[in-house]
C-alpha positions as CSV (number, residue, x, y, z in Angstrom):
1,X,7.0,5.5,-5.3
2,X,7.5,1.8,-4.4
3,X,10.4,2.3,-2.4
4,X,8.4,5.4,0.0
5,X,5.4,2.5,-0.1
6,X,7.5,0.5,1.7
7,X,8.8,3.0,4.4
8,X,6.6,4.2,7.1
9,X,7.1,8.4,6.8
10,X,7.2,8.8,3.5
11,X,4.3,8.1,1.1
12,X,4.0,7.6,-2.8
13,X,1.8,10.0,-3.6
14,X,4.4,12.5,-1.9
15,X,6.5,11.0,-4.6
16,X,4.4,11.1,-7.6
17,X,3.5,15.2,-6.6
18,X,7.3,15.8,-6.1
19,X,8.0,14.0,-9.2
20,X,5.9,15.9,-11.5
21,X,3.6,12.8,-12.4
22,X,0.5,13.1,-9.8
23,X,-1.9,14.5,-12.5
24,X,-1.0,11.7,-14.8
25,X,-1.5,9.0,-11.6
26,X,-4.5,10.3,-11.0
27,X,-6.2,10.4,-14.1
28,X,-4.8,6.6,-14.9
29,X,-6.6,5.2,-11.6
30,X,-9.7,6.8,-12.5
31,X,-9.6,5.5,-15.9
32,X,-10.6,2.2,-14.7
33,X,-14.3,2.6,-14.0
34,X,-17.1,0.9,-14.9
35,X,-16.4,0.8,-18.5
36,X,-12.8,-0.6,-18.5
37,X,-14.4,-3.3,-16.0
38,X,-17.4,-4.0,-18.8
39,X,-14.7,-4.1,-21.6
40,X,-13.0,-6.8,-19.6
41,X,-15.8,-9.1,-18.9
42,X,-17.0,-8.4,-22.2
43,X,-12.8,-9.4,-23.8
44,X,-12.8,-5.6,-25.5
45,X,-9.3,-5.7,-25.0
46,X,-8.7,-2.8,-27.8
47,X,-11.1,-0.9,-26.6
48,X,-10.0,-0.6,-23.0
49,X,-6.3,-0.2,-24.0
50,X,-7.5,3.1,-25.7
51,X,-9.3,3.9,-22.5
52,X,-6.5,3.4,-20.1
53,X,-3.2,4.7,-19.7
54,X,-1.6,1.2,-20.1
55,X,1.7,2.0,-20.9
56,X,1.9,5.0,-18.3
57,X,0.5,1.6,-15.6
58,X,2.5,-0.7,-16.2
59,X,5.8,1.1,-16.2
60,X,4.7,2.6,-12.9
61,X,3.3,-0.9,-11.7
62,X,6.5,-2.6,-12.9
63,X,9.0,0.0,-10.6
64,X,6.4,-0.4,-7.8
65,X,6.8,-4.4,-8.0
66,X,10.8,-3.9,-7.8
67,X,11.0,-1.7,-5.2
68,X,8.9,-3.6,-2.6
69,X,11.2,-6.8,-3.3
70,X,14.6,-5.4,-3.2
71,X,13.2,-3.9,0.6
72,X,11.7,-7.1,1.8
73,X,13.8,-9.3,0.0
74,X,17.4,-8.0,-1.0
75,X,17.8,-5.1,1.9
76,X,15.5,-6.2,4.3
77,X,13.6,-3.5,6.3
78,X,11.6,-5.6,8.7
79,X,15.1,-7.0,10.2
80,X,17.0,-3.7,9.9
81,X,14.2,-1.8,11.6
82,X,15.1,-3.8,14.6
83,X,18.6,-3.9,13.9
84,X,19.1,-0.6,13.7
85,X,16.2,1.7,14.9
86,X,17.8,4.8,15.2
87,X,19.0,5.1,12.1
88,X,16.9,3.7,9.9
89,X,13.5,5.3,12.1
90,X,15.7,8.7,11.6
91,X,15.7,8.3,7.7
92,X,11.7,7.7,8.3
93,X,11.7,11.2,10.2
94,X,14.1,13.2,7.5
95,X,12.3,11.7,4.7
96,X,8.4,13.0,6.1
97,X,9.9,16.3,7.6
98,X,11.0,17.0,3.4
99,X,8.1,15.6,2.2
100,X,6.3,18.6,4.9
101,X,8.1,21.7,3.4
102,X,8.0,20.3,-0.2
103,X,4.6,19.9,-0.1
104,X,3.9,24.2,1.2
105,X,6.1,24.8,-1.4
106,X,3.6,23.1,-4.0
107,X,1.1,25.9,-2.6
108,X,1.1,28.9,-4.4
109,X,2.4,32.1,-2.7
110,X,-1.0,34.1,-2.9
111,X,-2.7,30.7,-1.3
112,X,-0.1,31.1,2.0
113,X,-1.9,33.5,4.7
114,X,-2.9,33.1,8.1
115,X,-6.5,31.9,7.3
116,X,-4.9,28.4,6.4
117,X,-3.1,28.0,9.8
118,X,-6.3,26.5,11.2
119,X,-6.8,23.5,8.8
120,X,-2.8,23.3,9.4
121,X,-3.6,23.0,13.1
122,X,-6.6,20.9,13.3
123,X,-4.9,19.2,10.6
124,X,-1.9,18.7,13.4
125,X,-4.0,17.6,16.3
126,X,-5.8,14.8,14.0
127,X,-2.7,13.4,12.8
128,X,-1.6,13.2,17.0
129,X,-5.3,12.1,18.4
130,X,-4.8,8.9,15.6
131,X,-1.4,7.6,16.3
132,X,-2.0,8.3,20.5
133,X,-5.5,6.4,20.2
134,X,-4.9,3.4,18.0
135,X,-4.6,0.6,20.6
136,X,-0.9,-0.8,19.9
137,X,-2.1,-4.7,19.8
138,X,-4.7,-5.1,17.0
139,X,-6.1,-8.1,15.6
140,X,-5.1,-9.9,13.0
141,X,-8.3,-11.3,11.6
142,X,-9.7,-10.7,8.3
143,X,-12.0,-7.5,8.8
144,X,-9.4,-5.8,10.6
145,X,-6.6,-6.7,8.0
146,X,-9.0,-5.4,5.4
147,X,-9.4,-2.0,7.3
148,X,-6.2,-1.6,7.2
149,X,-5.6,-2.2,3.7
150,X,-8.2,0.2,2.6
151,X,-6.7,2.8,4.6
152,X,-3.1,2.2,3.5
153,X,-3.9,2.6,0.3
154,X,-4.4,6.3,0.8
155,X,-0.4,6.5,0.4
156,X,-0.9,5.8,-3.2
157,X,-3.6,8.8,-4.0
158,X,-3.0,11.5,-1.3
159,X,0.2,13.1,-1.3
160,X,1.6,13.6,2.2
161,X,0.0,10.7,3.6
162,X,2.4,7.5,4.4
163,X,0.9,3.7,3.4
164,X,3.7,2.3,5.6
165,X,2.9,4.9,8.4
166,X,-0.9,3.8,8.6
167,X,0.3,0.3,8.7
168,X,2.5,1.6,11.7
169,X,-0.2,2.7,13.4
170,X,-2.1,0.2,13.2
171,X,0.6,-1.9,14.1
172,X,0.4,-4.4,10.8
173,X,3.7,-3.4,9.2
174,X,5.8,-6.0,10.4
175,X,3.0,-8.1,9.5
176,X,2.3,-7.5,5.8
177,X,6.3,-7.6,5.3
178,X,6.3,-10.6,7.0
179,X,4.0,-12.5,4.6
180,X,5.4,-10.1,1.4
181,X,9.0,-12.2,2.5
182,X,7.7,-15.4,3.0
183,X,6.8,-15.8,-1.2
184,X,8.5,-17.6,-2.9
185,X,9.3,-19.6,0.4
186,X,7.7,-22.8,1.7
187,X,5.1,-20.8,3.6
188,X,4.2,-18.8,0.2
189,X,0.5,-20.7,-0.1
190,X,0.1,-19.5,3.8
191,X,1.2,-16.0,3.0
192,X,-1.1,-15.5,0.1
193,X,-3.9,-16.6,2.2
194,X,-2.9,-13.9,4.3
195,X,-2.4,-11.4,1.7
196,X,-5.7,-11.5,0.6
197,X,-7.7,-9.4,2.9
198,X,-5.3,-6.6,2.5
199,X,-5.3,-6.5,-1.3
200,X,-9.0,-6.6,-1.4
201,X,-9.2,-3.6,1.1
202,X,-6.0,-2.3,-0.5
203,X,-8.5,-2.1,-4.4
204,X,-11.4,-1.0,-2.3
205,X,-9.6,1.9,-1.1
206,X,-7.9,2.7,-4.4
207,X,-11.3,3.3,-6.0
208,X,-12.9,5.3,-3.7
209,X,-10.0,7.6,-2.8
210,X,-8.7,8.4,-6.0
211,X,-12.6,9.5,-6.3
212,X,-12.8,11.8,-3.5
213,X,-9.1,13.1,-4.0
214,X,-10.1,14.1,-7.2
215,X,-12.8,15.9,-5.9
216,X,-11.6,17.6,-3.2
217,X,-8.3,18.8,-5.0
218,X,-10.8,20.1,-7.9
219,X,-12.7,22.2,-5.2
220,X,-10.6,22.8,-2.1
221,X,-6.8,22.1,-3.3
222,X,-5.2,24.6,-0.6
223,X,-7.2,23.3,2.1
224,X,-6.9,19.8,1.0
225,X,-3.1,20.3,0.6
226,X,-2.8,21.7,3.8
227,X,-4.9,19.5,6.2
228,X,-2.5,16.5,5.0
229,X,1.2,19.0,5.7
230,X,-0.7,19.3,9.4
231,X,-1.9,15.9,9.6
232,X,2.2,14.8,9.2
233,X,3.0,17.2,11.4
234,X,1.4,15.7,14.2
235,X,2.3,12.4,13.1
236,X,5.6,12.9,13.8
237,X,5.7,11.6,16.9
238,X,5.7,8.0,16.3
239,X,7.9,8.3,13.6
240,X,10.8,9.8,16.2
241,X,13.6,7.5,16.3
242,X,14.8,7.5,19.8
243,X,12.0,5.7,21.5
244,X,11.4,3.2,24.2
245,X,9.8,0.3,22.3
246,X,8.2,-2.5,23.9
247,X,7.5,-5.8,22.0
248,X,5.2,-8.9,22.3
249,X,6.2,-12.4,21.1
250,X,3.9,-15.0,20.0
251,X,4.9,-18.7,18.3
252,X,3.3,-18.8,14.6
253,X,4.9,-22.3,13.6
254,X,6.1,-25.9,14.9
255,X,8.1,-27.8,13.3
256,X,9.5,-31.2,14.5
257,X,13.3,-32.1,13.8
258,X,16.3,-34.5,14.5
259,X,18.0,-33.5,18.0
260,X,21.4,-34.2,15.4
261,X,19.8,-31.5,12.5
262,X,22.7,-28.9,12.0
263,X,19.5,-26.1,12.3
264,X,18.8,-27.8,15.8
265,X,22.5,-27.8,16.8
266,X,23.5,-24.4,15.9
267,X,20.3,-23.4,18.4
268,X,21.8,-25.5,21.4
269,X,24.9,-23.0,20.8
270,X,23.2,-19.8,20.5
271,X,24.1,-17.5,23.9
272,X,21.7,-14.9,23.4
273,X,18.0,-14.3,21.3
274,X,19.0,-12.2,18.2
275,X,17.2,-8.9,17.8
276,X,15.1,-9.7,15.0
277,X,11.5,-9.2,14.0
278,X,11.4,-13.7,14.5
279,X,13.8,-15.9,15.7
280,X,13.8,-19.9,16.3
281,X,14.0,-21.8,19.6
282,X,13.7,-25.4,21.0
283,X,10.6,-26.2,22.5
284,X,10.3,-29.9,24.4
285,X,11.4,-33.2,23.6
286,X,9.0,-35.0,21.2
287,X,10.1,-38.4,22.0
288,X,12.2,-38.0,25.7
289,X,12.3,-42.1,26.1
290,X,13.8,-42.6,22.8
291,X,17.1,-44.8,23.7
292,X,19.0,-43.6,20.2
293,X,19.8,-39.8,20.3
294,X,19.6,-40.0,15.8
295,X,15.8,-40.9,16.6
296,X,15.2,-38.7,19.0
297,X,13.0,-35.1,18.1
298,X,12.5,-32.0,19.1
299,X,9.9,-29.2,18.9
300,X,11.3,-26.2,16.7
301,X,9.7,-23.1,17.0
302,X,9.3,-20.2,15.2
303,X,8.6,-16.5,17.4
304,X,7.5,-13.3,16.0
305,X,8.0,-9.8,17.3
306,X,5.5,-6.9,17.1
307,X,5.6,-3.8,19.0
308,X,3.1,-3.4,21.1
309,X,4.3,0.2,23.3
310,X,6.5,3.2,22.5
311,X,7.2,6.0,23.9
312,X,9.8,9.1,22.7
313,X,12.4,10.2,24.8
314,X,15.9,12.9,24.4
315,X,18.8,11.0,24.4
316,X,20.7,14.4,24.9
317,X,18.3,15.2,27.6
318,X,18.7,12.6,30.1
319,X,21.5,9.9,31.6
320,X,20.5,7.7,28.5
321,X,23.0,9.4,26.2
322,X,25.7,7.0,27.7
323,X,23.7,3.9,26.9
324,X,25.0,1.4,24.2
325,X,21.8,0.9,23.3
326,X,20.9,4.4,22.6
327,X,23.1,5.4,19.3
328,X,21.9,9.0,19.0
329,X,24.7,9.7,15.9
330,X,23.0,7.3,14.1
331,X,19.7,9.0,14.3
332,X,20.9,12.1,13.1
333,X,22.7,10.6,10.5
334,X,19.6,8.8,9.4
335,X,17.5,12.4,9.2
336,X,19.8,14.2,6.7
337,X,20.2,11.1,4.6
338,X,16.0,11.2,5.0
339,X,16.1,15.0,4.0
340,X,18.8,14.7,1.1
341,X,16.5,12.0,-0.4
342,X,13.9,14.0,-0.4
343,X,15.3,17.3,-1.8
344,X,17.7,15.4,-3.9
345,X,14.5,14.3,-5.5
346,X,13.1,17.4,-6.1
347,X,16.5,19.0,-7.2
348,X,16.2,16.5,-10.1
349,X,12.6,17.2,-11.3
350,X,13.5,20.6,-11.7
351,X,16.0,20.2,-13.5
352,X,13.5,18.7,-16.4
């Protein structure tokens, strides 16, 4: 579930249905109501232990935790996703088209009939009216930042819908990686500052979905089922992986160094800007009349990437095909890795 958390196509819930332990999810987020809350304040430690599935928590809390460092920390998604678009954005598109036909096959064969083809649909033109209207340069300021965490969040209660997709749209994935793999860094105080907004939405939206996902699969499962399979359906397009991406650049830090630092001097011999979600340049001379070059300083600055435009294109379809920049292989590599994953998943819960 962490790992799909931290990829924008494929979301947790997805991977708690598909893995046999949704129910069980469910029922431990609602556990904490009011009551666990009043136990806490009130140091009833035993008597919210038996109320919550603590074990069940913290097992799934603990895998969680590991999976979002090893992909911002050990295999780093916000530099390969620039790296390498195609495949890793293909892997994005195999992984939600399985979590798609995995998720019909969780409806039950009486339950598939025509009538359900028009929550599919409107389902479908949702999912496309969001990801065409979101502007693609959104703020960055605390209200906003909460938003987004409180939407996000829906990746961890409703199956079929993609934390790191939402954070796509609205263009704060890069963002939220960024500060997750600055901690434990010298900028670790400014990424927890930054942090905080999103986990506040990020609890507020855990509580009041898991509520009214409880309800509406109680009442209206098929529907509810199938309004999320069209809502990824017509989400797909930003997930594509050959796209024309366009990207703005702004400076988020300034540091001032020795003209003679070995940081500074590997800079003076860099030919080209490395395709990276940041990268470091030399800004102007701090000190130009300094006589002694080992006194002298320069303005180091540190540039971040967001995308701000795409657009989805054939490469097989036009005169792009022969562009180095266009590696359609690797996009269709990434999609059946994307669709293995997910059915290789599914192979193995039913073999329980």
């Amino acid at each position: 579930m962490g790992s799909a958390d931290i990829v924008p196509g494929v979301s947790g819930g997805t991977m708690a249905l598909i893995t046999g332990i949704y129910d069980r999810f469910i029922f431990a987020i609602k556990s904490f109501d009011s009551k666990a809350v009043a136990s806490v304040l009130t140091f009833r430690f035993k008597e919210l232990f038996s109320q919550i599935h603590w074990k069940f928590v913290m097992l799934l809390a603990t895998g969680v935790i590991m999976a979002v460092f090893f992909f911002t920390r050990v295999v780093p998604l916000q530099i390969y996703m620039f790296t390498h678009p195609e495949l890793i954005y293909g892997i994005f598109f195999g992984l939600i088209l399985g979590s798609i036909f995995l998720l019909i096959a969780e409806i039950d064969t009486k339950d598939r009939n025509w009538k359900y083809s028009i929550p599919l649909i409107l389902g479908a033109l949702f999912g496309f009216w969001i990801v065409t209207l979101v502007p693609a340069d959104t703020p960055e300021t605390f209200w906003f930042v909460f938003l987004t965490g409180s939407v996000s969040i829906s990746a961890m209660v409703l199956p079929g819908i993609s934390g790191s997709y939402i954070l796509l749209i609205f263009r704060k994935y890069d963002y939220v990686l960024m500060q997750l793999s600055a901690l434990g860094t010298s900028d670790t105080f400014t990424a927890i500052v930054n942090l905080i907004p999103f986990a506040l939405g990020a609890i507020t939206g855990l509580v009041v979905f898991s509520r009214i996902l409880s309800w509406l699969l109680k009442n209206y499962y098929t529907v509810t089922i199938v309004v999320l399979v069209g809502f990824l359906v017509g989400s797909l397009y930003v997930i594509w992986p050959y796209q024309d991406r366009e990207y703005t650049e702004s400076v988020r830090s300034v540091e001032i160094m020795s003209v003679n630092d070995p940081f500074v001097l590997d800079l003076l011999q860099r030919q080209v800007l490395p395709d990276t979600p940041y990268y470091y340049y030399l800004g102007d001379l701090v000190n130009p009349d300094e006589p002694s070059m080992d006194e002298k300083k320069i303005e180091v600055k540190r540039v971040s990437r967001k995308i701000i435009k795409s657009s989805p294109f054939l490469p097989w379809l036009n005169d792009r095909r022969a562009d180095d920049d266009v590696h359609t292989a690797n996009g269709l590599k990434g999609f059946l890795i994307g669709i293995l994953l997910i059915f290789g998943i599914s192979y193995l819960r039913n073999r329980q």
